[in-house]
C-alpha positions as CSV (number, residue, x, y, z in Angstrom):
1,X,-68.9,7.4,15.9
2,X,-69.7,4.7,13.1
3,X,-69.1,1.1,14.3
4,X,-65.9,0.1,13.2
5,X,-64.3,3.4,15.0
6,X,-66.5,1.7,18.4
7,X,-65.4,-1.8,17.7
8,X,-61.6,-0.6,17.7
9,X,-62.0,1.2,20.7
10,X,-63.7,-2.0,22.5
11,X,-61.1,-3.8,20.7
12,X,-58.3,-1.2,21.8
13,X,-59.5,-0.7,25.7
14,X,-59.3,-5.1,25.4
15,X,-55.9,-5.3,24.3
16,X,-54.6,-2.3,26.9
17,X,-56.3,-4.2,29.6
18,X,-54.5,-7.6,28.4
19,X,-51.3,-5.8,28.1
20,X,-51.6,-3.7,31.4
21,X,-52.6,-6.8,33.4
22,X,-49.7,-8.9,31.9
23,X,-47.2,-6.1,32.9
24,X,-48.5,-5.7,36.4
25,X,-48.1,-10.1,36.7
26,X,-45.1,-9.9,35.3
27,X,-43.5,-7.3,37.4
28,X,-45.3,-9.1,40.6
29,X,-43.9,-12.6,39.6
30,X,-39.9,-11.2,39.2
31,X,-40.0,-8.6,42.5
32,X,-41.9,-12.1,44.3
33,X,-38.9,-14.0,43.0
34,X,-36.1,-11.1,44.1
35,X,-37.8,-11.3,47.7
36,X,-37.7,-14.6,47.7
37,X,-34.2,-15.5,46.2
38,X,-32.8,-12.7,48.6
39,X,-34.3,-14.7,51.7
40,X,-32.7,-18.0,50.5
41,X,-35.7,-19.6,49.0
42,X,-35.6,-19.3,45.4
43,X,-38.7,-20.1,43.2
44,X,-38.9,-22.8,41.2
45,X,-41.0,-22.2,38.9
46,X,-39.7,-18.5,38.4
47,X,-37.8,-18.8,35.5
48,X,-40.5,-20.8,33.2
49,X,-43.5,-18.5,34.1
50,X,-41.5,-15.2,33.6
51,X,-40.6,-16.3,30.3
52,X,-44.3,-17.6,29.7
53,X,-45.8,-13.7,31.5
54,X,-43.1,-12.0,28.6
55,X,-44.0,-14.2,25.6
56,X,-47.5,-13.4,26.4
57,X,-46.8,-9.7,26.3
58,X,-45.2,-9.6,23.3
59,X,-47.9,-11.7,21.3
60,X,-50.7,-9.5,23.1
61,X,-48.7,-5.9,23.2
62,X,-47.8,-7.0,19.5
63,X,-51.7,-6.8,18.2
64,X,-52.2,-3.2,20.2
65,X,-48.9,-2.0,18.1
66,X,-50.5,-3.2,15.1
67,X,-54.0,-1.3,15.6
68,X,-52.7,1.5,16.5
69,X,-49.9,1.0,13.6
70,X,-47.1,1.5,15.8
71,X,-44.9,-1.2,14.7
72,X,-41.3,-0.3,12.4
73,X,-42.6,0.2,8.9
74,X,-41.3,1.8,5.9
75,X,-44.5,5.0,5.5
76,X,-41.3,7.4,4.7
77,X,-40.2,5.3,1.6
78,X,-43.6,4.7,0.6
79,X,-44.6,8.3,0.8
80,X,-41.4,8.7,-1.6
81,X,-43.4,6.4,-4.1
82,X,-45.6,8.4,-6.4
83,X,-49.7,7.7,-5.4
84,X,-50.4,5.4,-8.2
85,X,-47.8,3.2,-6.8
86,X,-48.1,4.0,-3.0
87,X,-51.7,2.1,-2.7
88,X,-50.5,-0.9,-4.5
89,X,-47.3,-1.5,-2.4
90,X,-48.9,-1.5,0.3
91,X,-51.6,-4.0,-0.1
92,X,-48.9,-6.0,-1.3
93,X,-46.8,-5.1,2.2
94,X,-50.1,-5.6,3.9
95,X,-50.9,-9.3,2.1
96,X,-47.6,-10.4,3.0
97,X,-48.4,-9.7,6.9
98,X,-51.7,-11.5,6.5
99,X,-50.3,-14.4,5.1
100,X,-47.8,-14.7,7.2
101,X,-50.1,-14.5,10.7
102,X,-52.5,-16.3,9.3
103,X,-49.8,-19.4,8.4
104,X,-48.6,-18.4,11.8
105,X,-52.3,-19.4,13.4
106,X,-52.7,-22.1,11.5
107,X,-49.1,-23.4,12.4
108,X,-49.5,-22.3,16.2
109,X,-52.8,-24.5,16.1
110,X,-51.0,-28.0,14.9
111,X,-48.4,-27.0,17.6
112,X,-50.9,-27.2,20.0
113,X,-52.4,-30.4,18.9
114,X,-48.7,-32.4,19.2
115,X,-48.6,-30.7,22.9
116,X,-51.7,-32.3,23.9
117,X,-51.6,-33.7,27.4
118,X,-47.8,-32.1,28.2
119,X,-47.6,-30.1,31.4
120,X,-44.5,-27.5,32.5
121,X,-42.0,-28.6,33.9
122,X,-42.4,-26.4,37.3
123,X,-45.8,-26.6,37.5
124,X,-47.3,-29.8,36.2
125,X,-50.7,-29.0,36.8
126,X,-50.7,-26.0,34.3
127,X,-50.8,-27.6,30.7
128,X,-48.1,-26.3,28.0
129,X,-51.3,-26.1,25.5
130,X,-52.6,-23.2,27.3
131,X,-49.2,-21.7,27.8
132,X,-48.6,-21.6,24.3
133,X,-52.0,-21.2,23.1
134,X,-50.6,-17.2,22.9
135,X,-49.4,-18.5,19.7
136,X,-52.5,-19.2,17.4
137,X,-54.5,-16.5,19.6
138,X,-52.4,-13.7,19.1
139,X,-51.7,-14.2,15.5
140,X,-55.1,-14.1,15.1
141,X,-55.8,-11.0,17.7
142,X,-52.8,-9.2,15.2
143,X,-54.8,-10.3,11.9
144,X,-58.2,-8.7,13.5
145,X,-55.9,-5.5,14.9
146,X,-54.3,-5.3,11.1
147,X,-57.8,-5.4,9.5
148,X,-59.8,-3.4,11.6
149,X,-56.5,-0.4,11.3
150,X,-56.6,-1.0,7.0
151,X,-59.1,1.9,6.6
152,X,-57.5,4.4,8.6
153,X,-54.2,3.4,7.0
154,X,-55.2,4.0,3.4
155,X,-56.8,7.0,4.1
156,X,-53.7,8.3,5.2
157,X,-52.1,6.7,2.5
158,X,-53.7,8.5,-0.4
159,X,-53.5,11.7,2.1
160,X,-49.8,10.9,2.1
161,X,-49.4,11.2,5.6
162,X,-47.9,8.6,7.9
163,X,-49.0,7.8,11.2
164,X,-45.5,9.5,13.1
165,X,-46.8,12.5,11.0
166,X,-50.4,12.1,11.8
167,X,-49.2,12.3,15.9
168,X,-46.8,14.9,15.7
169,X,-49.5,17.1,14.2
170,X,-52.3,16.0,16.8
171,X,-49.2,16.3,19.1
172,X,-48.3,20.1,18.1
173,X,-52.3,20.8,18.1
174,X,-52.7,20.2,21.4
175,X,-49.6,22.3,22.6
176,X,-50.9,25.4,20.9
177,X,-54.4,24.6,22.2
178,X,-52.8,24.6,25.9
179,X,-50.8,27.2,25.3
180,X,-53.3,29.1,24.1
181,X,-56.0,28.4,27.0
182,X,-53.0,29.7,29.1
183,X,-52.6,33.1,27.4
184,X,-56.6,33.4,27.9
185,X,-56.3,32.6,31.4
């Protein structure tokens, strides 16, 4: 396994982690919040940290989409493209999504700097510049998930495969491979 394959693995099993733990809170916050506005005591500070627990998970599930490439993209048209075009459109698609996370960092960063010493609403011990620090992080988490993925993306590219191709073939191997230990069994 060569080390970028290992470091998006670590950098894979991270983000799943992230993701899976911010699921589990935010199911736990909004079923704590039923039981509680069912026995006539609501919550206040429900509303504002559900809302923080799902912005989280989008900016966090967001960068795992993007390393494993699963986010809505346009592979079919640029497979239509003829190969000494399909390379060059897509390092023009794939500056345009750098740019625009890394002006998202930047921006998220000067956010946080006019937020210094606010506090939520509900809760004003927590400060709003950690609750919004999702903002520069997990642009930056999707820049590191886009740029560790490029290689494996080109490759594909000048294979002219795209990555719902690449799984429904690793998808139909693995059927025949079960269905063919079964027949051996």
């Amino acid at each position: 396994m060569t080390v970028l394959r290992r470091l998006q693995t670590v950098f894979e099993r991270l983000l799943e982690i992230i993701v899976g733990s911010l699921m589990v809170g935010l199911t736990a916050v909004v079923v704590i919040a039923v039981v509680y506005r069912k026995a006539g005591a609501s919550l206040v500070w429900y509303d504002e940290i559900a809302s923080i627990l799902l912005a989280w998970l989008t900016y966090y599930g967001s960068a795992l989409a993007a390393l494993k490439r699963g986010h809505i993209g346009f592979d079919g048209l640029l497979m239509k493209a003829p190969l000494r075009l399909r390379v060059p459109l897509a390092v023009a698609g794939e500056i345009c999504v750098f740019a625009f996370f890394i002006i998202l960092a930047w921006t998220g960063w000067v956010v946080l700097q006019v937020l210094a010493g606010d506090t939520l609403v509900s809760l004003p011990y927590v400060p709003v510049q950690l609750t919004q620090s999702v903002i520069p992080v997990g642009a930056g988490l999707f820049v590191l998930a886009e740029a560790l993925s490029l290689p494996d993306y080109f490759r594909k590219l000048r294979l002219g495969r795209t990555s719902v191709q690449e799984e429904a073939l690793t998808a139909i191997a693995a059927a025949e491979a079960q269905l063919g230990s079964r027949d051996r069994a």
